[in-house]
C-alpha positions as CSV (number, residue, x, y, z in Angstrom):
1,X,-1.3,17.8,14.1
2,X,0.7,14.8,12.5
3,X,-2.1,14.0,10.7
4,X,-2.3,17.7,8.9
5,X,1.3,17.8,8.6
6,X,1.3,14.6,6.4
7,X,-0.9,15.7,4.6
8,X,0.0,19.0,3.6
9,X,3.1,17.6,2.7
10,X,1.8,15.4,0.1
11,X,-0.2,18.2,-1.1
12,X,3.2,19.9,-1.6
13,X,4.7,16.9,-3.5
14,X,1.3,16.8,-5.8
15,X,2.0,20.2,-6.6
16,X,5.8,20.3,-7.0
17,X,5.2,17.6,-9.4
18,X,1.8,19.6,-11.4
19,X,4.6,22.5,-11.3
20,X,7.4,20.7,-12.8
21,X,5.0,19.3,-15.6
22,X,3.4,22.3,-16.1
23,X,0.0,20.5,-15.4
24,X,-3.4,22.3,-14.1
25,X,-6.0,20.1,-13.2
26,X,-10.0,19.9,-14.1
27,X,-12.8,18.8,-12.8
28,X,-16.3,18.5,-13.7
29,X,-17.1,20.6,-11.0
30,X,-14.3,22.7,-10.4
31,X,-12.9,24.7,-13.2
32,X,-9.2,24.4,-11.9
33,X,-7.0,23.9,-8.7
34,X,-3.7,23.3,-7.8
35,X,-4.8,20.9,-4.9
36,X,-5.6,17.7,-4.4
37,X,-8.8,18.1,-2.5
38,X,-10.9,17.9,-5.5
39,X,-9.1,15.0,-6.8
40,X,-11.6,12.6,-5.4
41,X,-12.2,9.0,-6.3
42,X,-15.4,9.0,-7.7
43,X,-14.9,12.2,-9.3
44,X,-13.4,12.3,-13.2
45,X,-10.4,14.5,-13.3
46,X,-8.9,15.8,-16.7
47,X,-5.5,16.8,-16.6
48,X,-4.7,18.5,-19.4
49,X,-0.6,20.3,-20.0
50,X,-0.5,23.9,-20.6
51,X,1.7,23.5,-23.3
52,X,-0.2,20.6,-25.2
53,X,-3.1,18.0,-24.8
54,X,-2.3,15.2,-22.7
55,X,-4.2,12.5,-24.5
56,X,-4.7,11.6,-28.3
57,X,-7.9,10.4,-28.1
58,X,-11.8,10.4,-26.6
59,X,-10.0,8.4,-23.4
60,X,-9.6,11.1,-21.5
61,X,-10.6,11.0,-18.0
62,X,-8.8,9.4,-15.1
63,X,-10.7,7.5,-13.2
64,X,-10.3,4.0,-11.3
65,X,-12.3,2.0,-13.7
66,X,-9.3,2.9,-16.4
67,X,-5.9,3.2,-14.3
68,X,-7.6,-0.7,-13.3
69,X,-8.0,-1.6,-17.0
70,X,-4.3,-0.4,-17.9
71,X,-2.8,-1.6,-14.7
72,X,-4.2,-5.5,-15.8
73,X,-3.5,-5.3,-20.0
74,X,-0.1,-4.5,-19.0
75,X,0.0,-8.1,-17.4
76,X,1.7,-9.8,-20.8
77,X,4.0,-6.3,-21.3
78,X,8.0,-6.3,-21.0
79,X,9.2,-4.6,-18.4
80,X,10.9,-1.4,-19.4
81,X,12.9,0.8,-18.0
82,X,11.1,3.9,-17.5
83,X,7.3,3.3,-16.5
84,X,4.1,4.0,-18.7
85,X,5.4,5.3,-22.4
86,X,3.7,2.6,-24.3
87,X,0.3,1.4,-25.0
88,X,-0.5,-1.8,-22.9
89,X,2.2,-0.2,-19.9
90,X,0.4,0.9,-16.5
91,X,-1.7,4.4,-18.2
92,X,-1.4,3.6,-21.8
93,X,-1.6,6.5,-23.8
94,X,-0.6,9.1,-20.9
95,X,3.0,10.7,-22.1
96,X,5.5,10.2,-19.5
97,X,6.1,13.6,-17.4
98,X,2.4,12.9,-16.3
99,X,3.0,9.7,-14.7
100,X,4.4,11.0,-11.5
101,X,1.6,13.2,-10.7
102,X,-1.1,10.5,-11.7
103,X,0.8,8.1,-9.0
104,X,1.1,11.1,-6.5
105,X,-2.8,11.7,-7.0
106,X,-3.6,7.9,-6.4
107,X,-1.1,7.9,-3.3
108,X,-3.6,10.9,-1.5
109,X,-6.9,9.2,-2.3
110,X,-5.0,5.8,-0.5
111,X,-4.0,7.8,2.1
112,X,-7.7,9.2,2.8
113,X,-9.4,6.0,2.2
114,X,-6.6,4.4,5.1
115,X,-6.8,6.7,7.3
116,X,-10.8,6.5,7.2
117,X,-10.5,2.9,9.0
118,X,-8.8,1.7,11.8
119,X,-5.5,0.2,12.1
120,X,-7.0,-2.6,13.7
121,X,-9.4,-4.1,11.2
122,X,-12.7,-6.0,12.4
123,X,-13.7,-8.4,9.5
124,X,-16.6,-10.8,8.5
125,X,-15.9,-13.8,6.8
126,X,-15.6,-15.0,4.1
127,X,-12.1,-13.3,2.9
128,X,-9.0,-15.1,1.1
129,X,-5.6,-13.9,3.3
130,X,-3.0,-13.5,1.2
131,X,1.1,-13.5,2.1
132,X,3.8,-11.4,0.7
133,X,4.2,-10.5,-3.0
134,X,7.1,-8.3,-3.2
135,X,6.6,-7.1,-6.8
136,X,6.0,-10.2,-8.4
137,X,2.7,-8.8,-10.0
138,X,2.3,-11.8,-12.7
139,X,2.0,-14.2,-8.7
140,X,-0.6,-11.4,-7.8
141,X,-2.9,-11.8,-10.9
142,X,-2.8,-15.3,-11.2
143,X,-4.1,-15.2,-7.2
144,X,-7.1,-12.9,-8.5
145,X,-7.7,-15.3,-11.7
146,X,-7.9,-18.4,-9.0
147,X,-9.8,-16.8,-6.3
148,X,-11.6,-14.0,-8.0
149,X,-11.0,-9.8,-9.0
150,X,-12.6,-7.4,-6.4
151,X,-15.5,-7.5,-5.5
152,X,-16.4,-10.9,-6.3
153,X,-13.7,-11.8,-3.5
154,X,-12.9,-10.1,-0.5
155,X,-9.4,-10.2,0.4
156,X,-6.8,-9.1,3.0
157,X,-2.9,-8.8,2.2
158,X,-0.5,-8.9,4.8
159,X,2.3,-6.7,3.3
160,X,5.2,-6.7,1.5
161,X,4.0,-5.5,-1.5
162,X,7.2,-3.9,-2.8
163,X,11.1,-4.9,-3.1
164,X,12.7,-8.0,-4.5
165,X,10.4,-8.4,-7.9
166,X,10.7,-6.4,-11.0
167,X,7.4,-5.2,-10.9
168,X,6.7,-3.2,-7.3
169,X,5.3,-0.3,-9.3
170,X,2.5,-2.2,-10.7
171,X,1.1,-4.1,-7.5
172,X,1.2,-1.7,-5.3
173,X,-0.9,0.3,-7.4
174,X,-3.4,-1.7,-8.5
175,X,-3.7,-2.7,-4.5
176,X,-3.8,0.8,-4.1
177,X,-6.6,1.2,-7.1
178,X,-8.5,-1.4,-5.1
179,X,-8.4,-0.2,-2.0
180,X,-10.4,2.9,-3.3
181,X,-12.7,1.4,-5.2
182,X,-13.6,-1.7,-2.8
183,X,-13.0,0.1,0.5
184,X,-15.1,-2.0,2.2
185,X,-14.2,-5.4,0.9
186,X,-10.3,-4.8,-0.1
187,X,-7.7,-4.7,2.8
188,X,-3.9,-4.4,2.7
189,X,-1.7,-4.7,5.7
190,X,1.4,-3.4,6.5
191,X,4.4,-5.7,6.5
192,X,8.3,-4.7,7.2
193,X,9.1,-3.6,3.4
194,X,6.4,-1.2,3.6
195,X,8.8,1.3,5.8
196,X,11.1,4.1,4.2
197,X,14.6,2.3,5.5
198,X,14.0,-1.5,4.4
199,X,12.5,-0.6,1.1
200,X,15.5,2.0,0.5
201,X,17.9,-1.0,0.4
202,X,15.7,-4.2,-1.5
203,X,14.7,-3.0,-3.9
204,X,11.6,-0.6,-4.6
205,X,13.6,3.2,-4.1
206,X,15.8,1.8,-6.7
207,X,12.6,0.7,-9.4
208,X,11.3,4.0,-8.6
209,X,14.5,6.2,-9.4
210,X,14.7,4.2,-12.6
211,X,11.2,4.5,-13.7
212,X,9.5,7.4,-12.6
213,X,11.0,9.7,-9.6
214,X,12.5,9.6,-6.1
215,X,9.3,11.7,-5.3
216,X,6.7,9.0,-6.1
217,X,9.2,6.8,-3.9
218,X,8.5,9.4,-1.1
219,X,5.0,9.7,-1.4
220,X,4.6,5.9,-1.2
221,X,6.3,6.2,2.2
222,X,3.9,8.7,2.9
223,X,1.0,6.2,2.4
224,X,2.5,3.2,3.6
225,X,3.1,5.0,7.3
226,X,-0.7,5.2,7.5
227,X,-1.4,1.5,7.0
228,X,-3.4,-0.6,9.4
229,X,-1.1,-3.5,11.3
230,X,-3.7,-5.8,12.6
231,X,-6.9,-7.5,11.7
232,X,-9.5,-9.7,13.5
233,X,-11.6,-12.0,11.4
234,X,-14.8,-13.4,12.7
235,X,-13.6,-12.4,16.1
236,X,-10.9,-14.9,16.6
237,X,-8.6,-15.4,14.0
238,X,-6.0,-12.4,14.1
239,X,-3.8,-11.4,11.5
240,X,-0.3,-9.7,10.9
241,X,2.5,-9.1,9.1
242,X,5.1,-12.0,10.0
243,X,5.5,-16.0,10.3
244,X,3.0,-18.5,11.8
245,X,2.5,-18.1,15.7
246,X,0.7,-19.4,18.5
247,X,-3.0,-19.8,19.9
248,X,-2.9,-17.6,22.7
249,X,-6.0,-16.6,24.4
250,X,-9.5,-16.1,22.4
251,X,-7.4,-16.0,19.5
252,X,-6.1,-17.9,17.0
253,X,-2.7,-16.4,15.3
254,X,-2.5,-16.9,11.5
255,X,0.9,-15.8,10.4
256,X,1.9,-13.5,12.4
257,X,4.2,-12.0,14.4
258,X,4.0,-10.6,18.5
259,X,5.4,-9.0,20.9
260,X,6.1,-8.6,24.9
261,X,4.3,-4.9,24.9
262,X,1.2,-6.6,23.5
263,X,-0.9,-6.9,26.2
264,X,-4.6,-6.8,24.9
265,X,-6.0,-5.2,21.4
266,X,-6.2,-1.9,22.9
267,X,-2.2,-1.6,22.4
268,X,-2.8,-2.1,18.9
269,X,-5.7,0.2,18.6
270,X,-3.8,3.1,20.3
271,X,-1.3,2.8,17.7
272,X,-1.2,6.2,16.1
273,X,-0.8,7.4,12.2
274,X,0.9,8.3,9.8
275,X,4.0,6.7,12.0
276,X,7.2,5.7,10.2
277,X,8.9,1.8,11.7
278,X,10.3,2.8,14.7
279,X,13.4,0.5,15.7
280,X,12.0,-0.9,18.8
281,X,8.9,-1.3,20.6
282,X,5.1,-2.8,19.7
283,X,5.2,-1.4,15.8
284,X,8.3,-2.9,15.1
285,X,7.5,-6.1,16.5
286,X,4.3,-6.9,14.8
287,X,6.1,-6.4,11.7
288,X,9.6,-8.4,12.4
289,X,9.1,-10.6,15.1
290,X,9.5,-14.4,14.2
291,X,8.0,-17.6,16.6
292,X,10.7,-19.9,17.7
293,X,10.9,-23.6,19.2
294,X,14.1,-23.3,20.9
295,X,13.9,-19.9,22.5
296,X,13.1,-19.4,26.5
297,X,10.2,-16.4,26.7
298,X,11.1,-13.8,24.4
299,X,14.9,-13.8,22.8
300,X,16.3,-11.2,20.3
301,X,15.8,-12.3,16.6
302,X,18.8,-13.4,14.7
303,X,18.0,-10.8,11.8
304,X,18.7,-8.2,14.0
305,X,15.6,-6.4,14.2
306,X,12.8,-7.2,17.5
307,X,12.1,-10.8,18.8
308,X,11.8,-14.8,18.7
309,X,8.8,-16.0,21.1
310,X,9.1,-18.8,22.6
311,X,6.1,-21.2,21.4
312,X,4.2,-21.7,24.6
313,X,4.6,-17.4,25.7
314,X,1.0,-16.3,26.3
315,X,0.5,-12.7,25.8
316,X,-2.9,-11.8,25.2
């Protein structure tokens, strides 16, 4: 049921924006609807204003392949205020009242494509781990130029995408982009920006007032409740959101945080979604906690939020 409810209340966004644009959407297959449910990845979808043509010119499809394209020409573009009005920024040629639905419709195909695979990840080698970003999307194309663009690379981010950088809009959705197209090669974590109440404050609720709509900020929450936590490369090395931990049991902890309710994987994998941060408990603490040298067994963090571990605690 929490599952439906998300989702139908994105499907309300997506068509409170369309309303408020006055957009109708095409398909090739579908001659119009005012859901998202034909709004598909792999499928080609025209969106044309009632009161004028959207685009100038024979690009007119959104697909991945383009939002891609735009999302890495605009690497060398200023930074303007309000998102996408010029050639070269994140859709090019798409006039500005559009941009919010475009976003909203690339937020539901995420959202499907998450909640597709686990929140505990089982991965193969090779893949390059990658740390926080937080909006500094020039750090997050020069990491693809070194190590290769999807899906010559595999990769996993641990999260925090958004806050702090002046560019949160563009790398979370060219992740987001990625995720859809490279499904099965293209992972991305959740970390503790990627929750409604941190986010509010550092950064990214603010870029999104300024430069497209408090709506698109919403629907990222949407999205981000459904991402997974965990993942478990080659059977041993497991990764989350957090600082460098401990060896402890058949795995080896690469940056990441713990917690005294983690008992064995199962915890993790009974985790349920969509599910906002909550302020305590085994969510919260494989997002915030830190590893300590000086605490004895587990202490309350000094940021306020879940625990220090004690370096030699054995939990799993």
């Amino acid at each position: 049921m929490g599952n439906l409810n998300s989702k139908q209340s994105i499907e309300k966004k997506l068509k409170e924006a369309a309303a408020d644009n006055n957009v109708v959407i095409y398909s090739k297959n579908h001659k119009s609807t005012d859901s998202l449910s034909n709004v598909q990845p792999n499928v080609e979808t025209q969106l044309i204003s009632q009161q004028e043509p959207v685009l100038e010119n024979s690009d007119q499809y959104l697909n991945l392949d383009s939002c891609i394209q735009r999302l890495l020409d605009c690497r060398n573009s200023k930074v303007v205020k309000n998102i996408c009005l010029k050639q070269n920024e994140i859709f090019g040629i798409f006039i500005q009242k559009l941009i919010a639905f475009l976003i909203i419709a690339i937020c539901m195909a995420t959202r499907e494509v998450l909640l597709e695979q686990p929140i505990l990840l089982e991965l193969n080698p090779s893949v390059n781990v990658v740390g926080d970003i937080h909006g500094q999307y020039g750090d997050l194309l020069r990491i693809f130029d070194l190590l290769g663009y999807p899906p010559t690379s595999n990769y996993l981010f641990l999260g925090d995408y958004v806050d702090r950088g002046k560019q949160s809009l563009e790398t979370i959705l060219l992740l987001f982009c990625y995720k859809i197209k490279f499904r099965d090669n293209f992972f991305i974590l959740r970390g503790n920006h990627e929750c409604y109440s941190v986010n509010r404050v550092y950064g990214f609720y603010d870029e999104c007032k300024r430069r497209s709509s408090l709506k698109v900020w919403r629907c990222f929450g949407d999205v981000f409740n459904c991402l997974p936590v965990a993942a478990i490369i080659a059977g041993k090395i497991f990764c989350v959101h957090g600082i460098i931990s401990v060896v402890i049991s058949q795995f080896k902890f690469f940056l990441g945080g713990l917690s005294p309710d983690l008992n064995s994987m199962e915890d993790i994998r009974n985790l349920t979604r969509p599910r906002d941060v909550p302020d305590s408990g085994l969510l919260n603490d494989l997002l915030w906690s830190d590893p300590s040298e000086h605490a004895i067994d587990w202490e309350e963090s000094e940021r306020g939020v879940s625990y220090c571990e004690f370096s030699n605690v054995n939990s799993v």
